[in-house]
N, C-alpha and C positions, 0 to 999 in steps of 0.2 A: 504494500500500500504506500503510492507515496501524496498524502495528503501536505496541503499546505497551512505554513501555519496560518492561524486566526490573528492577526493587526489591530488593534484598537488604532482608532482616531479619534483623537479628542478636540471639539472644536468649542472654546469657548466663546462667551457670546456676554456684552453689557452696549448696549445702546447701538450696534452696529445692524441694526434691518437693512441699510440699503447695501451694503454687500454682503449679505449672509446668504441668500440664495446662491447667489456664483461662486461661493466659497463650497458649500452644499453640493449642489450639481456638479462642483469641477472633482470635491472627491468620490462622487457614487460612480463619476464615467473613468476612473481610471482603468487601466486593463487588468492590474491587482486587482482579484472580486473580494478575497476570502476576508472580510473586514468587518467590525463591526464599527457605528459612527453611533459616537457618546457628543452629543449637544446638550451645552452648558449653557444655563440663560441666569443671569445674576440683577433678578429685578429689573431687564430694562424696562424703561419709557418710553420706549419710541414705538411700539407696535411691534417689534420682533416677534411677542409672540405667536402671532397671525402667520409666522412663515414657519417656525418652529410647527406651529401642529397643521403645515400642510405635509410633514412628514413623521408625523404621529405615527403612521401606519404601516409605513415603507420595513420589508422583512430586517434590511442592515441597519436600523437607526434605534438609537435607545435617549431617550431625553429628561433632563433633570431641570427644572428649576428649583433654583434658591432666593428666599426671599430675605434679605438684611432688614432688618427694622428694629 
């Protein structure tokens, strides 16, 4: 068996919505598949999380927010 290993990607996230999508799509399309994509959101304000759960669902993505207060 020669299986590949599993990769985390960790992309964190505080106030950056208008490049988190291109950030997102640039690593699901790499030609490395075997990943998992851990999306860290730290309270933003800016609407981020509107883009964060259009990949709620996606099998590679696992998502965390944290809320400071």
């Amino acid at each position: 068996m020669n299986a590949l290993p599993l990769v985390s990607v960790v992309v964190p996230n505080y106030n950056y919505k208008r490049y988190l999508n291109l950030r997102i799509q640039s690593i699901l399309q790499q030609t490395y598949q075997n990943i998992e994509l851990i999306l860290l959101d730290d309270a933003s304000t800016d609407g981020s999380e509107e883009v964060l759960s259009d990949y709620q669902d996606h099998a590679k993505v696992r998502s965390e927010e944290r809320r400071v207060g």
